[in-house]
N, CA, C and O atoms as a CHARMM CRD file, in Angstrom:
* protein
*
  340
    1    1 UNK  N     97.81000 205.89500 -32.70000 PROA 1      0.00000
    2    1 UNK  CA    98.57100 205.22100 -31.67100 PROA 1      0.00000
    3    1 UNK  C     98.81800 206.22100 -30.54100 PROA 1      0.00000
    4    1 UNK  O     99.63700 207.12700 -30.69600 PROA 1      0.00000
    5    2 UNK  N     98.14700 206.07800 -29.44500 PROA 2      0.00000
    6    2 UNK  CA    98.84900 206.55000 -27.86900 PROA 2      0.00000
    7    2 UNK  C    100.56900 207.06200 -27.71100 PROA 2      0.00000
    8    2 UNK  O    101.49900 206.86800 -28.49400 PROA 2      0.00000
    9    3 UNK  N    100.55900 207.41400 -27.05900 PROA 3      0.00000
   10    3 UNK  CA   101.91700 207.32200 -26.51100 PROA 3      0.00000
   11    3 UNK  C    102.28600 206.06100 -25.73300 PROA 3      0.00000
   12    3 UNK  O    103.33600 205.43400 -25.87700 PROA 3      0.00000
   13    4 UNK  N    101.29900 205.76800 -24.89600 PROA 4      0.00000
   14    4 UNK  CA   101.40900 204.41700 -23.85600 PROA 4      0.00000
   15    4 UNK  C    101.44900 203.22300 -25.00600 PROA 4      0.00000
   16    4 UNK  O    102.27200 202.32100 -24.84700 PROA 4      0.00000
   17    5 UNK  N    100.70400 203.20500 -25.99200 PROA 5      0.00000
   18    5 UNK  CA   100.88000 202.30900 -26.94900 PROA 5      0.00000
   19    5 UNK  C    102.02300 202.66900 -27.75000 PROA 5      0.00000
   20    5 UNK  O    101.70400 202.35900 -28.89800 PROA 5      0.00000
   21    6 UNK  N    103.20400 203.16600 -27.75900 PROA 6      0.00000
   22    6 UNK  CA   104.06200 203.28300 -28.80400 PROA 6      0.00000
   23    6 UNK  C    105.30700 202.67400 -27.77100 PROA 6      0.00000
   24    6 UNK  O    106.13100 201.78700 -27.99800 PROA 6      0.00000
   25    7 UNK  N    105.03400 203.78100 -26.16800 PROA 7      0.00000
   26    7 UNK  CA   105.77300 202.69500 -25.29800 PROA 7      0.00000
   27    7 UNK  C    106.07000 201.00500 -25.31300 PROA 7      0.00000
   28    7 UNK  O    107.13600 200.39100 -25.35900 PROA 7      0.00000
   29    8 UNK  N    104.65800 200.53100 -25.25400 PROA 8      0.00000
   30    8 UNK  CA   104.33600 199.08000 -24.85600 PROA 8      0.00000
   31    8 UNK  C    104.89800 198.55600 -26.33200 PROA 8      0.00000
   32    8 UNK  O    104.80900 197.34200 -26.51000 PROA 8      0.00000
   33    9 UNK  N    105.38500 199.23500 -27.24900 PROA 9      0.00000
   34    9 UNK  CA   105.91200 198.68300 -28.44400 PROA 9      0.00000
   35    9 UNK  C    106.89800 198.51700 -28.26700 PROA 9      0.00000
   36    9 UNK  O    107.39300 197.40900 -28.47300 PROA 9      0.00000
   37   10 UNK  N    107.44700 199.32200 -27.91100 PROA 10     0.00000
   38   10 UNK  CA   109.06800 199.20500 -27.93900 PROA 10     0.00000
   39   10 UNK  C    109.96300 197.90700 -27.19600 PROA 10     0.00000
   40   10 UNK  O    111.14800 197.58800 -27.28500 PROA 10     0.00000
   41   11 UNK  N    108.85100 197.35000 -26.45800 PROA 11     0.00000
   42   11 UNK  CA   109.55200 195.39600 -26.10900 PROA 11     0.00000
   43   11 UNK  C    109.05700 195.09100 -26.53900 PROA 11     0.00000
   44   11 UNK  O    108.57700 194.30900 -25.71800 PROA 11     0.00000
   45   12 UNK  N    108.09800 194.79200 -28.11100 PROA 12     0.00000
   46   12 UNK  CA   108.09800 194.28100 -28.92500 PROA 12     0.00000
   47   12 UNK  C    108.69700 194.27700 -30.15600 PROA 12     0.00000
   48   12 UNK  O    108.27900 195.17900 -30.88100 PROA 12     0.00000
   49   13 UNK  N    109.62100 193.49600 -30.69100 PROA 13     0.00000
   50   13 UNK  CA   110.68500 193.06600 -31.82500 PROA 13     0.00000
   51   13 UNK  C    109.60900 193.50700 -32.95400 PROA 13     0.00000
   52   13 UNK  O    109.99900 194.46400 -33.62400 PROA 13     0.00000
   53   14 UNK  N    108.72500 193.15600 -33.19300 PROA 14     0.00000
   54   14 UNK  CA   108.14400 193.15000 -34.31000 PROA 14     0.00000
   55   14 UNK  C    107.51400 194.59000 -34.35000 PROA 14     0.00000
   56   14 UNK  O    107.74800 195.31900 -35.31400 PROA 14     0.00000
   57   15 UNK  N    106.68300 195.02400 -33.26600 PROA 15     0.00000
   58   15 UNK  CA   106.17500 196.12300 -33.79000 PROA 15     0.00000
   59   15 UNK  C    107.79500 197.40400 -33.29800 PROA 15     0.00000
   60   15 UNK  O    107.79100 198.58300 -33.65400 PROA 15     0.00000
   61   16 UNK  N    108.78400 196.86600 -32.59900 PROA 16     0.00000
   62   16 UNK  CA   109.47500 198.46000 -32.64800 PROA 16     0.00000
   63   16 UNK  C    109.93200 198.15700 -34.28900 PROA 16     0.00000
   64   16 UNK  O    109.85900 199.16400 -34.99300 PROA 16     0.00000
   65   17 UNK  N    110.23000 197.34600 -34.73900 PROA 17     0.00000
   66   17 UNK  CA   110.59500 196.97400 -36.32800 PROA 17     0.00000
   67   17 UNK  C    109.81900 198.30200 -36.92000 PROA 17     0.00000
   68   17 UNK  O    110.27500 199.40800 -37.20800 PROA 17     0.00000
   69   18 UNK  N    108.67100 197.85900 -36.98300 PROA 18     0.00000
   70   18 UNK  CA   107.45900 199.03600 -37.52500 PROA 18     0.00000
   71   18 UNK  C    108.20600 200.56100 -37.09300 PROA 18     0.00000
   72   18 UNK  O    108.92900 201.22500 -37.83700 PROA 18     0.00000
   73   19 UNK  N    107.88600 200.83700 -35.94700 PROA 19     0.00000
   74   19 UNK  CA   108.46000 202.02900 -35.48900 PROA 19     0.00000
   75   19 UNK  C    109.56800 202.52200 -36.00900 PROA 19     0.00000
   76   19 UNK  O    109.44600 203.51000 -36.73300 PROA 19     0.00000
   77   20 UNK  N    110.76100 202.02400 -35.79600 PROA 20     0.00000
   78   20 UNK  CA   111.35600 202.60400 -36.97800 PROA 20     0.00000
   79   20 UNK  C    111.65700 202.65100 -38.15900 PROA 20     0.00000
   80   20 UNK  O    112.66600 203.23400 -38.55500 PROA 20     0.00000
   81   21 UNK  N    110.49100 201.79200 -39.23300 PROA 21     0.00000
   82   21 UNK  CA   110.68300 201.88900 -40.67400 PROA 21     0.00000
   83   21 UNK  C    109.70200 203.15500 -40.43700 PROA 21     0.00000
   84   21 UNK  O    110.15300 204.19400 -40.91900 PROA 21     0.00000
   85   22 UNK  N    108.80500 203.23900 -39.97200 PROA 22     0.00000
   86   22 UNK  CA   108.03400 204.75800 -40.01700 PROA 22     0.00000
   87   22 UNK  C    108.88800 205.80100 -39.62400 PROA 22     0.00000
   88   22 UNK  O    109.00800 206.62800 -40.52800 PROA 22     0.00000
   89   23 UNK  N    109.68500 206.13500 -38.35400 PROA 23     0.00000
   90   23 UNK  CA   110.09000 207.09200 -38.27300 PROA 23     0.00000
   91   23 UNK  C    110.97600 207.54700 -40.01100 PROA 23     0.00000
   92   23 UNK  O    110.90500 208.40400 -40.89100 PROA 23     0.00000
   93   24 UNK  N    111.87700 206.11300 -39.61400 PROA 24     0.00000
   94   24 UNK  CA   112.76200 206.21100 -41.45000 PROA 24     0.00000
   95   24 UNK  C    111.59800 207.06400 -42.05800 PROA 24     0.00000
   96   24 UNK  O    111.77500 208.28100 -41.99800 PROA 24     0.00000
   97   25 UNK  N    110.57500 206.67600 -42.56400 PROA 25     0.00000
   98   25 UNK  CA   109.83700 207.20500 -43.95800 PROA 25     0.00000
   99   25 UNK  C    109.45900 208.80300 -43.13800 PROA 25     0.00000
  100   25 UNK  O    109.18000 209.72500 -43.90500 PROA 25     0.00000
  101   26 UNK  N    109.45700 209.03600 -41.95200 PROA 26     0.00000
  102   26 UNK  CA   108.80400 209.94400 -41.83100 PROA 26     0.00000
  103   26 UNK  C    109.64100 211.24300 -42.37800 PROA 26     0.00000
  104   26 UNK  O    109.26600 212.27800 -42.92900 PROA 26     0.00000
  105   27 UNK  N    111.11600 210.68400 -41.93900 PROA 27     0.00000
  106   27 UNK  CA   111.75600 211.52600 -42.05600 PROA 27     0.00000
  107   27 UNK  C    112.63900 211.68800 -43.59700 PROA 27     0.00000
  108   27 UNK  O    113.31200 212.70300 -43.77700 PROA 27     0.00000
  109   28 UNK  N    112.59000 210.98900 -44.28500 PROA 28     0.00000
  110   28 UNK  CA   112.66700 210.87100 -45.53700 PROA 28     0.00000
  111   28 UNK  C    111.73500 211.39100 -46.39900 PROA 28     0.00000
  112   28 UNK  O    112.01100 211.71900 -47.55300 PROA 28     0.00000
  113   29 UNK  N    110.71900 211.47900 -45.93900 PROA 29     0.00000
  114   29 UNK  CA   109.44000 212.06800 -47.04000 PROA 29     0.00000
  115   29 UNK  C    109.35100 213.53200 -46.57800 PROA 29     0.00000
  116   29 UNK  O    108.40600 214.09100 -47.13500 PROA 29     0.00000
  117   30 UNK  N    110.24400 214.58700 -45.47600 PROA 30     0.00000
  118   30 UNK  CA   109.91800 215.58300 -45.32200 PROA 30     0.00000
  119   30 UNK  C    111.57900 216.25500 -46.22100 PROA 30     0.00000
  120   30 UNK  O    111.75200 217.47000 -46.31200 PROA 30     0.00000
  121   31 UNK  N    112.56300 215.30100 -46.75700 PROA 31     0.00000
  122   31 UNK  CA   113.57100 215.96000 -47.70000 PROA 31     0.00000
  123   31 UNK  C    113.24700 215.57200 -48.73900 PROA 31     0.00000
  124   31 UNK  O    113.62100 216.23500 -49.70700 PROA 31     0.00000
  125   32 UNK  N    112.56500 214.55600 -48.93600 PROA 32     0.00000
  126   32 UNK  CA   112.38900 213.70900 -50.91500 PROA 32     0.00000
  127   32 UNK  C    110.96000 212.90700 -50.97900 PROA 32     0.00000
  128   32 UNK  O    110.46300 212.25100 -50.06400 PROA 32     0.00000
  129   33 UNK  N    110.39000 213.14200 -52.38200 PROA 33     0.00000
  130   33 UNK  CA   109.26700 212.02100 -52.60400 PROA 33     0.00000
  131   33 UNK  C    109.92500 210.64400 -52.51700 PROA 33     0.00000
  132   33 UNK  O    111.03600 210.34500 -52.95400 PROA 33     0.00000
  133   34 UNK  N    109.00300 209.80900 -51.84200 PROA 34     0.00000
  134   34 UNK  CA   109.28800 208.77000 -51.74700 PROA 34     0.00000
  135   34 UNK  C    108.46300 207.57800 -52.85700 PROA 34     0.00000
  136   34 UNK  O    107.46700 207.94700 -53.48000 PROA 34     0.00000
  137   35 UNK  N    108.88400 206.46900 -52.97200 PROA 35     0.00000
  138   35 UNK  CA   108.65900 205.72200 -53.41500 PROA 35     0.00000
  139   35 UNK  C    108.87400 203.82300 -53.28700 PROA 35     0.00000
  140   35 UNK  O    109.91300 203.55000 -52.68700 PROA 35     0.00000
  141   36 UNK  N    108.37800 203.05800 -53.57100 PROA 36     0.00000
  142   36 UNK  CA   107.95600 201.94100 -53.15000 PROA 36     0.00000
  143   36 UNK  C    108.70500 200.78500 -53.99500 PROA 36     0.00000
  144   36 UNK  O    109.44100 201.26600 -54.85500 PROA 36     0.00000
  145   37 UNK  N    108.69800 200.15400 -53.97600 PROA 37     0.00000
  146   37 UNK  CA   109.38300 199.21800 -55.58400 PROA 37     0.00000
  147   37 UNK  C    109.22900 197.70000 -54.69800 PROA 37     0.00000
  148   37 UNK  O    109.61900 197.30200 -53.60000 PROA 37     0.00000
  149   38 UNK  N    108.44900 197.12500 -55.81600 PROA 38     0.00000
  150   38 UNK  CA   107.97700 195.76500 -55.68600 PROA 38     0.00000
  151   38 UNK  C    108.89500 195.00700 -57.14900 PROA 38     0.00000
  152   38 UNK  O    108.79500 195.59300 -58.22600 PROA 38     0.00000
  153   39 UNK  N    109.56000 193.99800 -57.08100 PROA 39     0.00000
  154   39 UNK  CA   109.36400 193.07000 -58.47300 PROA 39     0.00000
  155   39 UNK  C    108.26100 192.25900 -58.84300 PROA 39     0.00000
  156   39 UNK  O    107.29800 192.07400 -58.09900 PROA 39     0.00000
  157   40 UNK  N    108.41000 191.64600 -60.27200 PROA 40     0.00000
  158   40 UNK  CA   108.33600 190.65400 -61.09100 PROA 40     0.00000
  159   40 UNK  C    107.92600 189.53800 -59.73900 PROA 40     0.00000
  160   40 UNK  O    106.90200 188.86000 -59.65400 PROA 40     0.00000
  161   41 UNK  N    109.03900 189.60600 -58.78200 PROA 41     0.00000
  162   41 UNK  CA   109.37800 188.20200 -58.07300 PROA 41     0.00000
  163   41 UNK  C    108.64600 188.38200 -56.86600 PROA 41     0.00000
  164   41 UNK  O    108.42600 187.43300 -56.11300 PROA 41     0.00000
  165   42 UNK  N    108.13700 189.88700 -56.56500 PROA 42     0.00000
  166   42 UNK  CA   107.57800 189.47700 -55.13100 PROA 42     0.00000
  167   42 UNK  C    109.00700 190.51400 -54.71000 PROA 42     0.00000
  168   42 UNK  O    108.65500 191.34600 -53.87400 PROA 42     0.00000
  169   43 UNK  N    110.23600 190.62800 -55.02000 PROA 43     0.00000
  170   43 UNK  CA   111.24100 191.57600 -54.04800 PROA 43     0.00000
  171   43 UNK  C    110.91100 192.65300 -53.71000 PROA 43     0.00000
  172   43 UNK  O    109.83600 193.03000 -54.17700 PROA 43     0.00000
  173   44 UNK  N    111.30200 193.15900 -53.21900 PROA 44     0.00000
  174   44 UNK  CA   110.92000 194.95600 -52.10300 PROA 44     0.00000
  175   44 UNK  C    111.95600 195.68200 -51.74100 PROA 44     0.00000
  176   44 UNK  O    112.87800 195.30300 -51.01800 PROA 44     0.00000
  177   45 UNK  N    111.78300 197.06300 -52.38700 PROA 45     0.00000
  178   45 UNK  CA   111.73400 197.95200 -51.21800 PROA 45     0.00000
  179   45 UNK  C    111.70600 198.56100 -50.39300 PROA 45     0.00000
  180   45 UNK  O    110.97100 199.41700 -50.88600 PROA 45     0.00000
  181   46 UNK  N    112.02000 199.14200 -48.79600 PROA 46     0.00000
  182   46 UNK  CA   110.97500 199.80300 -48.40700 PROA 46     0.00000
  183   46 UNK  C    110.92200 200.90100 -48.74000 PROA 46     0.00000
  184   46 UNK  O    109.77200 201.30300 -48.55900 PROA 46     0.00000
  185   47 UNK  N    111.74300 201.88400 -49.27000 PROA 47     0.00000
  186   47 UNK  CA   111.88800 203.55900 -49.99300 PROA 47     0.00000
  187   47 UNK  C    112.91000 203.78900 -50.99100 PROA 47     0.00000
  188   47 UNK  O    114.12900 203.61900 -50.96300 PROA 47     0.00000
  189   48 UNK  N    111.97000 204.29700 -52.04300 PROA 48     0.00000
  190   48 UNK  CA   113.10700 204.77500 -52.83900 PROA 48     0.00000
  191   48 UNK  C    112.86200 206.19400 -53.06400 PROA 48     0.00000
  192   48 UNK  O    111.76500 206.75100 -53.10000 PROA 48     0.00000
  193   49 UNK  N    114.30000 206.83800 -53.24700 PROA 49     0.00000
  194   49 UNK  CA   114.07000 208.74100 -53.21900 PROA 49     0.00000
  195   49 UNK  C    115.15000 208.46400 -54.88000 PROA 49     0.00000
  196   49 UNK  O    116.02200 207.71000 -55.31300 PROA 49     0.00000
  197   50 UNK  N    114.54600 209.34300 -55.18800 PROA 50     0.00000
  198   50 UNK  CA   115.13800 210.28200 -56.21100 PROA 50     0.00000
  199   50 UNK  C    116.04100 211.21900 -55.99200 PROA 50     0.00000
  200   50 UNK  O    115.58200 212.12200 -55.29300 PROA 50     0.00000
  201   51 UNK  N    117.39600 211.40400 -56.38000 PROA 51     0.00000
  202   51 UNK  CA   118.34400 212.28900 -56.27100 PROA 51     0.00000
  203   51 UNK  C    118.73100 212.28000 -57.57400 PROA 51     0.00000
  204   51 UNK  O    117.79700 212.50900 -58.34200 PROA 51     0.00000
  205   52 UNK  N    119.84000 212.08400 -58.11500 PROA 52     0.00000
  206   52 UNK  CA   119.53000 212.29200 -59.28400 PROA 52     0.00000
  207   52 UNK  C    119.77600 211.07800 -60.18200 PROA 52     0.00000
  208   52 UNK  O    119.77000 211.06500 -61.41300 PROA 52     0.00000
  209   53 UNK  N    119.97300 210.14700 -59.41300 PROA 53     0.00000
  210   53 UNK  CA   119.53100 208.68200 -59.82800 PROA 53     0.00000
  211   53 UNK  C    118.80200 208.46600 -58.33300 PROA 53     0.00000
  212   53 UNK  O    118.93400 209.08500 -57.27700 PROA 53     0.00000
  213   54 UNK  N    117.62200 206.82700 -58.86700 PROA 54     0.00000
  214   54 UNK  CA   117.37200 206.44000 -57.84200 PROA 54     0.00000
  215   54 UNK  C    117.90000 205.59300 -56.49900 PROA 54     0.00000
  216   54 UNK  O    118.53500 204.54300 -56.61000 PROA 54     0.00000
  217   55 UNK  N    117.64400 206.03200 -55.56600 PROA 55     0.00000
  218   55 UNK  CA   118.67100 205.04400 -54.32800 PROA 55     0.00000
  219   55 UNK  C    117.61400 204.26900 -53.62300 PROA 55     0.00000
  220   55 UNK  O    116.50500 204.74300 -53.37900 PROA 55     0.00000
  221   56 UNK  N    117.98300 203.08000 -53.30500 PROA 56     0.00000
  222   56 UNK  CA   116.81100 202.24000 -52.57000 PROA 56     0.00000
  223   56 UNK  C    117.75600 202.22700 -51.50300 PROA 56     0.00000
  224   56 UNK  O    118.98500 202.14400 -51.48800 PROA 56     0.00000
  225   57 UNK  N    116.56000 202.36600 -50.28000 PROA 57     0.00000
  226   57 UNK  CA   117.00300 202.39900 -48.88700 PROA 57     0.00000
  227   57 UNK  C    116.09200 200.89800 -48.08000 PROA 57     0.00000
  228   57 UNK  O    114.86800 201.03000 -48.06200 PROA 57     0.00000
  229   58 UNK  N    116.47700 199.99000 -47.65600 PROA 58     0.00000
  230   58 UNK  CA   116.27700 199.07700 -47.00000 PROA 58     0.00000
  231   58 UNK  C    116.21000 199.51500 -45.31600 PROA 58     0.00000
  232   58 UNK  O    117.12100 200.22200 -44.88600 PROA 58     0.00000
  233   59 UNK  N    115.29000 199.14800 -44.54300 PROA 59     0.00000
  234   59 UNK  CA   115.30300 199.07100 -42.90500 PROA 59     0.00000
  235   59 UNK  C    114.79800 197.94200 -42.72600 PROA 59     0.00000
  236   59 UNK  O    113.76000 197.32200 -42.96200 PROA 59     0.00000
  237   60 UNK  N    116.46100 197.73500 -41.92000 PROA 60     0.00000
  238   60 UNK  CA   116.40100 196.31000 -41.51400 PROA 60     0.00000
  239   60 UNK  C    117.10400 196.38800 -39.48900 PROA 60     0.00000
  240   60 UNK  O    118.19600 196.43200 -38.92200 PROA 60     0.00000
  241   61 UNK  N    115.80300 196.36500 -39.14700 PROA 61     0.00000
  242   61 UNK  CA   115.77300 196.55400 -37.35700 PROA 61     0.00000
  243   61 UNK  C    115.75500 194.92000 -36.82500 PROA 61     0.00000
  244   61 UNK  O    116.37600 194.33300 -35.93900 PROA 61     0.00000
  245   62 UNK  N    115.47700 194.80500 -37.09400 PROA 62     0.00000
  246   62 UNK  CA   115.15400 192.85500 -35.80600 PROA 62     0.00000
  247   62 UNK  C    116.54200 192.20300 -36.14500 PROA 62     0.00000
  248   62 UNK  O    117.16900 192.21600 -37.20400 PROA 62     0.00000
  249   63 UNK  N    116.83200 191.63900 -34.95100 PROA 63     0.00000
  250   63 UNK  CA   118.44800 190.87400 -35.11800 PROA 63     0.00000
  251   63 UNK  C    118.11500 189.48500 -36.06500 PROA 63     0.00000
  252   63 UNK  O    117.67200 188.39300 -35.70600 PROA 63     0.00000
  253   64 UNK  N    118.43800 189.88700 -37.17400 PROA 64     0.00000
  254   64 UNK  CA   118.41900 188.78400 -37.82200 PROA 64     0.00000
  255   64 UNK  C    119.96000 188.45900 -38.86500 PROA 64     0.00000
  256   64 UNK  O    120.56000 189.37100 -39.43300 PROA 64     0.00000
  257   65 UNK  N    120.28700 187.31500 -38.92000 PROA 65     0.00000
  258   65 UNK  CA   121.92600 187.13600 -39.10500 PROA 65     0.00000
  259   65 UNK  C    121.32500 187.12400 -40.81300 PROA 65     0.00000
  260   65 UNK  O    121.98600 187.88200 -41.52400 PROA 65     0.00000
  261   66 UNK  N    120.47900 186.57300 -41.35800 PROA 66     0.00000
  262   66 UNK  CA   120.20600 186.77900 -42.93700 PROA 66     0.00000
  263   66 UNK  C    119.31800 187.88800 -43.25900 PROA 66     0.00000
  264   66 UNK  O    118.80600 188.48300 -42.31100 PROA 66     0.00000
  265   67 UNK  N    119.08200 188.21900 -44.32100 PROA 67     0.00000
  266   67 UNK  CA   118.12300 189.39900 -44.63800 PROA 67     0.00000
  267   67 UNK  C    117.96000 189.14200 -46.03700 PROA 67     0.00000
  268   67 UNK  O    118.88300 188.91600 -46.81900 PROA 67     0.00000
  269   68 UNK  N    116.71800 189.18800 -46.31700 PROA 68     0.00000
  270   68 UNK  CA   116.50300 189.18900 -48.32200 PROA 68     0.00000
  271   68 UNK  C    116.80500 190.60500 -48.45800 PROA 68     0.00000
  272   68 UNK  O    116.37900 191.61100 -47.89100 PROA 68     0.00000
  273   69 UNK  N    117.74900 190.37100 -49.46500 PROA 69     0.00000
  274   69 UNK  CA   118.21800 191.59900 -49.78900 PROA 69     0.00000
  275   69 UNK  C    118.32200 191.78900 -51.68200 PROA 69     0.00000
  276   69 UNK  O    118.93200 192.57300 -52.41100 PROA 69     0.00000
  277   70 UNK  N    117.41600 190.66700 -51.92300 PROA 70     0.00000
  278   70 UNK  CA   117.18900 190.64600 -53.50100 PROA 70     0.00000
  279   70 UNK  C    116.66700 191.80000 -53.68000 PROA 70     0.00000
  280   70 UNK  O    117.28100 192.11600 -54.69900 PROA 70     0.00000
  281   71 UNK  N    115.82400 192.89100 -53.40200 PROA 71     0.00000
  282   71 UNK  CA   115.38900 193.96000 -53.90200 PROA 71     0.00000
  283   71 UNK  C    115.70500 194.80100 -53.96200 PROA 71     0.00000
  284   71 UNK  O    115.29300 195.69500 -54.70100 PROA 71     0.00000
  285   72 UNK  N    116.85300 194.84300 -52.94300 PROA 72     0.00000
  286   72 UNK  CA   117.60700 196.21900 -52.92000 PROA 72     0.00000
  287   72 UNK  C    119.24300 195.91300 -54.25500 PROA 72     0.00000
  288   72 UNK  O    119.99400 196.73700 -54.77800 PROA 72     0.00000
  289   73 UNK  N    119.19600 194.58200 -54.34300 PROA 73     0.00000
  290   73 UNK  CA   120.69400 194.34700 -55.37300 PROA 73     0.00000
  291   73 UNK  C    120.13000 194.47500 -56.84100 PROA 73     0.00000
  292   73 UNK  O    121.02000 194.22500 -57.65400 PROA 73     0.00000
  293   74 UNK  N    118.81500 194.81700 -57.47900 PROA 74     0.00000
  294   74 UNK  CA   118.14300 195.36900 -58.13300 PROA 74     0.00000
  295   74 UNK  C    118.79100 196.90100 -58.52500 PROA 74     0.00000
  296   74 UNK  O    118.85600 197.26400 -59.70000 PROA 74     0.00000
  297   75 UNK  N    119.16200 197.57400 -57.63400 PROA 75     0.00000
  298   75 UNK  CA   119.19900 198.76800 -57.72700 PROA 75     0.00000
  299   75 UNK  C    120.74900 199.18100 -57.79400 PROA 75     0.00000
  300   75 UNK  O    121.56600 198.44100 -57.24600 PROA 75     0.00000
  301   76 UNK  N    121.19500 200.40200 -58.48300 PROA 76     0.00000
  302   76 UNK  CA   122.89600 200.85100 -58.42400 PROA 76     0.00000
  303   76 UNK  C    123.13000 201.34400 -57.09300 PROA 76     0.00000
  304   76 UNK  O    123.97500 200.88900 -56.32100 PROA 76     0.00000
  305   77 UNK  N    122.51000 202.09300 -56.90900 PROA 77     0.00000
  306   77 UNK  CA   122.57900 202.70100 -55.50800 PROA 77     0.00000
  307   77 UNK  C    121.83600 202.64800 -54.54800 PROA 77     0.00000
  308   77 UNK  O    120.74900 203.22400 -54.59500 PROA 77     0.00000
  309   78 UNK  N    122.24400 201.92700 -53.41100 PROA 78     0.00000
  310   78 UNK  CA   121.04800 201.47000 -52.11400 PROA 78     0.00000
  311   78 UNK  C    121.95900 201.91700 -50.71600 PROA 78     0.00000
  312   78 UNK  O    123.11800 202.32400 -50.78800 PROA 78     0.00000
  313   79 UNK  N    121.13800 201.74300 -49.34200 PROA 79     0.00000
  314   79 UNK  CA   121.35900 201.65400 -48.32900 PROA 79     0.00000
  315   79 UNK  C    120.73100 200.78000 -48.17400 PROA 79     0.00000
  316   79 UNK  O    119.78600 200.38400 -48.85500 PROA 79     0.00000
  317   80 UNK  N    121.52100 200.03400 -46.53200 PROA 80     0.00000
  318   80 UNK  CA   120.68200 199.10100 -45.98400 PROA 80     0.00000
  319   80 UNK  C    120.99000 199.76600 -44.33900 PROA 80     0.00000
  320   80 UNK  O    122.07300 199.78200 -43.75300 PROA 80     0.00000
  321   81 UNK  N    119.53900 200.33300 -43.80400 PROA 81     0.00000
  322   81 UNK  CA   120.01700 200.91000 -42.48400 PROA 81     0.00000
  323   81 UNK  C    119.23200 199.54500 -41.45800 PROA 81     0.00000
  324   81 UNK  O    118.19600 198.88100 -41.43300 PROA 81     0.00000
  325   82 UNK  N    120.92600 199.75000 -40.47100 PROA 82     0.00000
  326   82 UNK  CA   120.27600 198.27100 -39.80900 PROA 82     0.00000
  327   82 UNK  C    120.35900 198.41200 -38.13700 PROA 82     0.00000
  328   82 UNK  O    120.72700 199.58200 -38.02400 PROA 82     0.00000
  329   83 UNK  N    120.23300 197.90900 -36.85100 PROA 83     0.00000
  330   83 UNK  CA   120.21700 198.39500 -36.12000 PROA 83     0.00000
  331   83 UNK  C    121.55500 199.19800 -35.24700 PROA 83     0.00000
  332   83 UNK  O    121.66900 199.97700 -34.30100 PROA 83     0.00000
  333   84 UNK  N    122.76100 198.21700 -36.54900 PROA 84     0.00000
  334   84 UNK  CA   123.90600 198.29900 -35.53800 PROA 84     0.00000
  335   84 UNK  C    124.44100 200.22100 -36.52700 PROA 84     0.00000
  336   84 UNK  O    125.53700 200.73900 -36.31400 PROA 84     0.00000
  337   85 UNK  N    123.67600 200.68400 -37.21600 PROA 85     0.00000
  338   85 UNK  CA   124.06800 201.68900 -37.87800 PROA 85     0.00000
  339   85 UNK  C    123.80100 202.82400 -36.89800 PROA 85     0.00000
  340   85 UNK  O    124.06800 203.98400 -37.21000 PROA 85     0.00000
């Protein structure tokens, strides 16, 4: 990706979405292995780190008033980073 193309993203909802679940992972995978978690059901993920239990971290960027959040209530310990964080 360009720079001019990362620009022309950023008034797009969907791909700045992208943009910052990557930055998230980018910067998460340079303190902890990361990891992925799918269910049984199809639920998700988008990172899970190891500390000394696992924590699932959710990025949730686009204004949306609901969010599936079945995959992350799976887990004891989660974040959900969202835009207003």
């Amino acid at each position: 990706m360009t720079f001019h193309d990362m620009m022309k993203s950023l008034h797009d909802p969907e791909e700045k979405s992208k943009l910052i679940e990557s930055i998230v992972c980018d910067h998460l995978s340079r303190i902890r292995e990361l990891y992925y978690w799918r269910g049984k059901r199809g639920k998700e993920v988008d990172f899970v780190v190891k500390n000394k239990e696992l924590i699932a971290i959710e990025v949730k960027y686009r204004e949306q008033r609901r969010y599936d959040l079945g995959g992350i209530m799976k887990f004891r310990n989660g974040f959900i980073l969202t835009k207003d964080d």
